[in-house]
C-alpha positions as CSV (number, residue, x, y, z in Angstrom):
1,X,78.3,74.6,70.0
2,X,75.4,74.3,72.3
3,X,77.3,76.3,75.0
4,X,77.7,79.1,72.4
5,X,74.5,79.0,71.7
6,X,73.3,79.1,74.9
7,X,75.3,82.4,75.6
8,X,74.0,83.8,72.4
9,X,70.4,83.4,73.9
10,X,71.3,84.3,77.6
11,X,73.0,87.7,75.9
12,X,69.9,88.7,73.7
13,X,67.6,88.5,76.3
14,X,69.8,90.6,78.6
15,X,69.9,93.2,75.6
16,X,65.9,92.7,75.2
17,X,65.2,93.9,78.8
18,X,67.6,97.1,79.1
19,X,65.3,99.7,77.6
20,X,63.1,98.8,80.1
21,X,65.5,98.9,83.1
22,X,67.5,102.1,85.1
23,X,70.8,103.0,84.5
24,X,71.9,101.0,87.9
25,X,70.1,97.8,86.8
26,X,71.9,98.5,83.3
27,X,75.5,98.4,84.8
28,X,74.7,95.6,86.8
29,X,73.5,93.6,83.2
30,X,76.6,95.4,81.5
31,X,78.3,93.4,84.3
32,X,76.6,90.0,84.1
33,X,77.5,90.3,80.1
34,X,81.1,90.7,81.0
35,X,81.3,88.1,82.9
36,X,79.6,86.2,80.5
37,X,82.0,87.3,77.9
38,X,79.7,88.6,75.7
39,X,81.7,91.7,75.4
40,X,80.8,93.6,72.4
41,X,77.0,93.3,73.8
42,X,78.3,94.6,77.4
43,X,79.8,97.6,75.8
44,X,76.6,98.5,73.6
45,X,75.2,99.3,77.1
46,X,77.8,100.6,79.0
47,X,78.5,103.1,75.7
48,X,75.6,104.3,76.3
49,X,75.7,105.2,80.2
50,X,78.9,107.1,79.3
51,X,78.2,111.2,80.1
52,X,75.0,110.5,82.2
53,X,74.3,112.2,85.7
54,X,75.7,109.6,87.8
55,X,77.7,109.8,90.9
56,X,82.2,109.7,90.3
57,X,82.4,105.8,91.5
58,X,79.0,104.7,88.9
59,X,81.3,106.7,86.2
60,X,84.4,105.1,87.3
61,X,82.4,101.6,86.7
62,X,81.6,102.3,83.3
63,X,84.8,103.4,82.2
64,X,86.4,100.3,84.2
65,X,84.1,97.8,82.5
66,X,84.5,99.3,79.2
67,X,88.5,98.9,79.8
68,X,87.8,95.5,80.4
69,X,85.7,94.8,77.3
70,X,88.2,96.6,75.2
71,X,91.3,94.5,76.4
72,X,88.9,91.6,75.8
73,X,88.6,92.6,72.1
74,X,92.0,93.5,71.1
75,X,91.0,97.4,71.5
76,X,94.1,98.2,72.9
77,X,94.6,101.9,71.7
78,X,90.3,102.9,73.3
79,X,90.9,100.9,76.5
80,X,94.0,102.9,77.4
81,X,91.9,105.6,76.9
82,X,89.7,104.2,79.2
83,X,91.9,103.4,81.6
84,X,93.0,107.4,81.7
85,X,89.5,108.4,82.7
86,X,89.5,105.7,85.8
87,X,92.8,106.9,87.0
88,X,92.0,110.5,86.1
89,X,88.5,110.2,88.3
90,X,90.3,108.2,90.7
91,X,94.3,108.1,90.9
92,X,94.0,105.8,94.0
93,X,92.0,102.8,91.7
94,X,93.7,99.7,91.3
95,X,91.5,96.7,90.1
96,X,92.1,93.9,92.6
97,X,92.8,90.1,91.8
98,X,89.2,88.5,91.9
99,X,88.2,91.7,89.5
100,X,90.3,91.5,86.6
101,X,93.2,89.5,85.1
102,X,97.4,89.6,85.1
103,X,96.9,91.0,81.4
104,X,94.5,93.9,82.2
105,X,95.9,94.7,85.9
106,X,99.3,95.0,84.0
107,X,97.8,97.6,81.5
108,X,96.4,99.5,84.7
109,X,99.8,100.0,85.9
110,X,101.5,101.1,82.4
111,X,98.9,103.9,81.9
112,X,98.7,104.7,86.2
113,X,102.7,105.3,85.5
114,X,102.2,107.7,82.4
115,X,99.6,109.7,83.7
116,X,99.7,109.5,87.4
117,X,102.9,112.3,87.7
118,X,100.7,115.0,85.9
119,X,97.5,114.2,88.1
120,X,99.6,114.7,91.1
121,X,101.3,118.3,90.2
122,X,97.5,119.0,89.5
123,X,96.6,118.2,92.5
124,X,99.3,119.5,94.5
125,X,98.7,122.8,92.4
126,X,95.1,122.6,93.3
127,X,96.1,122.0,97.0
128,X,98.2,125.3,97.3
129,X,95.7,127.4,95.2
130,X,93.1,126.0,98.7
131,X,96.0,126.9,101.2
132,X,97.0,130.4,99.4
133,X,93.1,131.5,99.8
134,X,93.1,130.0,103.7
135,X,90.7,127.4,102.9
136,X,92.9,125.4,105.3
137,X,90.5,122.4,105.8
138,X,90.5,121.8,102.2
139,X,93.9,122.1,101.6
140,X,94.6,119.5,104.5
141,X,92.8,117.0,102.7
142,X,93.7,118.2,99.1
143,X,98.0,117.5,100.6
144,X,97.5,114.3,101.7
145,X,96.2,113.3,98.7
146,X,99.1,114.4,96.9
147,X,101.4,112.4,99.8
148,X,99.2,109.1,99.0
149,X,99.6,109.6,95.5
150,X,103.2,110.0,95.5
151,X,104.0,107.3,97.4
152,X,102.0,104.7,94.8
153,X,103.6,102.0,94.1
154,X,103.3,102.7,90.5
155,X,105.0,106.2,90.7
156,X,107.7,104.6,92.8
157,X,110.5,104.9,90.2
158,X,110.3,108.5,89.5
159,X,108.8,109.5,93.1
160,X,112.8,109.9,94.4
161,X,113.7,112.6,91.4
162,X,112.7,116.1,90.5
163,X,109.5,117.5,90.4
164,X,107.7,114.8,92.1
165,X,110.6,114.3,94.8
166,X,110.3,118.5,95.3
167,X,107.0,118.5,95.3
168,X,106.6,115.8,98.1
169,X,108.8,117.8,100.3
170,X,106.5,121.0,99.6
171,X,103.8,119.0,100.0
172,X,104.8,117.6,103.8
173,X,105.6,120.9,104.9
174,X,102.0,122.8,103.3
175,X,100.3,119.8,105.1
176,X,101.8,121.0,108.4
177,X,101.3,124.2,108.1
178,X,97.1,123.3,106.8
179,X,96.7,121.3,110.2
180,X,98.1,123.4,112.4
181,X,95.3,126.0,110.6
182,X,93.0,124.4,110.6
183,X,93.1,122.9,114.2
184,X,92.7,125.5,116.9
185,X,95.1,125.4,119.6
186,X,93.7,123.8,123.3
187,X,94.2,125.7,126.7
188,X,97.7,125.1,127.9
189,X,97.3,122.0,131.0
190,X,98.2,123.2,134.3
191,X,101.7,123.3,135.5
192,X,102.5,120.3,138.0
193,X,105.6,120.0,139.9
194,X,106.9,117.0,139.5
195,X,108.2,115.3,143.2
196,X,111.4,115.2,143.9
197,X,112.7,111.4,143.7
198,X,115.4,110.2,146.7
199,X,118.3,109.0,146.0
200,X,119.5,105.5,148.3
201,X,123.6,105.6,148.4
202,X,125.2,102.8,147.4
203,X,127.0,102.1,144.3
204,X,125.2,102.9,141.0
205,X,123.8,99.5,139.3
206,X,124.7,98.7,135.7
207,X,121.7,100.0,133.3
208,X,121.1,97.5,130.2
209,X,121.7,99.1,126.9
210,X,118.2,101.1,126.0
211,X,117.5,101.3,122.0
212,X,116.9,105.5,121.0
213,X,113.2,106.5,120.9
214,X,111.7,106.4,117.6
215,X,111.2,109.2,115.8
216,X,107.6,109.9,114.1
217,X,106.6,111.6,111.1
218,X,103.2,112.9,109.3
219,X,100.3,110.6,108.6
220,X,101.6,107.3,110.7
221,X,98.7,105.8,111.4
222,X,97.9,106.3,115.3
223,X,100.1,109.5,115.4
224,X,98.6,112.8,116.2
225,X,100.9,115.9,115.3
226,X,102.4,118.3,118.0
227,X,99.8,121.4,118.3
228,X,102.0,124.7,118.0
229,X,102.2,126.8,121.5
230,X,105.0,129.3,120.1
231,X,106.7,129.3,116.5
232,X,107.9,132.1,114.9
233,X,111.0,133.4,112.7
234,X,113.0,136.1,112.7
235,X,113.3,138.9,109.8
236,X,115.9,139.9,107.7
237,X,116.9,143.7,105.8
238,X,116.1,143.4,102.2
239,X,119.6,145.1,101.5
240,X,121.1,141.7,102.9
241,X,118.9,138.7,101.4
242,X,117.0,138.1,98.4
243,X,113.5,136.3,99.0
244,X,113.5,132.9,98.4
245,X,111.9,129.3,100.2
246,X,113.5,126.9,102.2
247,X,112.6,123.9,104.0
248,X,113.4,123.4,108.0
249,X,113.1,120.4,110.2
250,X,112.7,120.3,113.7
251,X,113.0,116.7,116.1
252,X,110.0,117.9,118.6
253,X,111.0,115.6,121.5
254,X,108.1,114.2,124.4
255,X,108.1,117.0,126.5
256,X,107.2,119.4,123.2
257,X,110.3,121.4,123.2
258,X,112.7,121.8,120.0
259,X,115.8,118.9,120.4
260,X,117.2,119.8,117.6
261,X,116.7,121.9,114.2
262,X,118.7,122.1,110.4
263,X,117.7,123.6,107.5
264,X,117.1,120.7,104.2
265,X,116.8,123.6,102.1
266,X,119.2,126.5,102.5
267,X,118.1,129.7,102.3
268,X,121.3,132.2,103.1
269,X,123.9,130.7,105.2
270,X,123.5,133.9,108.0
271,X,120.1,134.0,107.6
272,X,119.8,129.7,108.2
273,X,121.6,130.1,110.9
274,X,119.0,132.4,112.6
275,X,116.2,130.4,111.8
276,X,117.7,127.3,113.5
277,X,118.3,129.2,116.3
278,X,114.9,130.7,116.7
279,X,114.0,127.0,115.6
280,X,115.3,125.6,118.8
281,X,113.2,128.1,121.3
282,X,109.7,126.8,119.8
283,X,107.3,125.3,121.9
284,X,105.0,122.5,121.2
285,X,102.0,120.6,123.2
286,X,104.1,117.0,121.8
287,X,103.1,114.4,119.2
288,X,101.3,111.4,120.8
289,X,101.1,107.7,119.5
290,X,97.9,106.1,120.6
291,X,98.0,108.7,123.7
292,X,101.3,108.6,124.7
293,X,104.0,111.3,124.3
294,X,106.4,110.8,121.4
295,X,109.5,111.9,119.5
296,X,108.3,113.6,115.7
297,X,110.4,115.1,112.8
298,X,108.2,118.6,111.8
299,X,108.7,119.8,108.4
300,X,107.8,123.5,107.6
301,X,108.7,125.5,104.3
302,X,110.2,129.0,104.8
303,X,108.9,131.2,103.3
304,X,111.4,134.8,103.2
305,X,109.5,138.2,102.6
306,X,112.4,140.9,103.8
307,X,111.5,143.9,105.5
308,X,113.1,147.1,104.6
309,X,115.3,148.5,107.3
């Protein structure tokens, strides 16, 4: 009873001094009277800091506390809603451990799964929109975004299948293509002869067993992408194809030529067969990891606008 009481007290004046405070030192009490458990009194105040000027992580607060509160009180239908407008201001959020219990990390992850799939084809069809008017900088970021997001854990069940598994692959090679944009190409180094090693005669030593190079791919950490030196793709008669988009991957190997090339995405089976070929005479200054010259797997859409004959 007298702990109760106690709260009571500790919670009134809390309420006595907001008018008199900003809207930071109101989140922070909003705050104090969550962790106080005096939850209908935190979300007087933090109902009334909802659609002020404040900066997206402040908003994301408010919303996040007033999730909180809402589990606390049974509210279950308004702190999904809640939820929504954390995930929706930032898909990435995830409350940790020391923030917030089993129960309410577990509603966090039901309502990430429902809503985090349409948040990501927005994005991704925000991303493109920033690539299709060359705003390549943007649309670097805007991709990668839309990589993290598919590869949340929460997403993880439906990541693998249609659209989000097609949009992933469009999203890798748009990426590419954004970087090397947005990045302008360095002076070709010198050409150095390399010397000549002698050979001793003799019989030729046994060689242990040496495992294949890795291979890299986009956005390992420490990895830096091969810069392009020559790309290009051949045309096609309108008479013979019909436009469409495909997907090609190239192994770029550590001297920056092509090592090999397939089309993931078929096109036409003649046409494919051109564009590997072309594929394989590209040039590239090579991917490095932490400096040092490297195997990578380049993904680039194809994109087939015929030319009349």
């Amino acid at each position: 009873m007298k702990s109760r009481f106690r709260l009571a007290v500790a919670a009134a004046l809390a309420l006595a001094s907001v008018a008199a405070q900003g809207q930071e030192d109101r989140l922070a009490t909003a705050r104090d009277l969550y962790t106080s458990a005096a939850y209908e009194d935190a979300l007087t105040i933090l109902n009334g800091l909802r659609g002020k000027d404040r900066r997206p992580d402040e908003q994301r607060a408010v919303e996040q506390y007033r999730a909180f509160c809402l589990l606390a009180l049974g509210r279950t239908f308004d702190a999904e809603r809640a939820i929504e407008a954390v995930v929706v201001a930032e898909p990435s959020y995830v409350p940790s451990d020391a923030d917030a219990s089993p129960r309410i990390r577990t509603a966090f992850s039901e309502v990430r799964r429902r809503v985090l799939p349409g948040i990501i084809q927005d994005k991704y069809t925000s991303a493109k929109a920033a690539f299709d008017r060359k705003d390549f900088a943007v649309a670097q970021i805007a991709f990668a975004q839309v990589l993290n997001a598919i590869a949340d854990p929460d997403v993880s069940s439906v990541a693998g299948k249609p659209p989000l598994s097609d949009l992933r692959t469009l999203a890798v090679g748009f990426h590419e293509l954004s970087v090397n944009a947005a990045t302008p190409l360095p002076p070709l180094p010198p050409i150095v002869p390399e010397p000549v090693a002698a050979f001793a005669t003799g019989p030729i030593p046994q060689r242990a067993a040496v495992a294949a190079p890795r291979i890299y791919g986009l956005g390992e950490p420490g990895v830096v992408p091969p810069v392009v030196i020559k790309q290009w793709l051949p045309q096609f008669p309108t008479q013979v194809i019909v436009p469409g988009q495909g997907v090609l991957e190239v192994i770029i190997d550590e001297t920056g030529a092509v090592e090999s090339a397939m089309m993931r995405v078929a096109l036409n089976s003649k046409y494919d067969e051109m564009a590997v070929e072309a594929a394989k005479t590209w040039q590239f200054k090579p991917a490095t990891f932490h400096g040092v010259p490297v195997k990578f797997r380049k993904i680039l859409n194809v994109n087939l606008k015929p030319t009349a004959r």
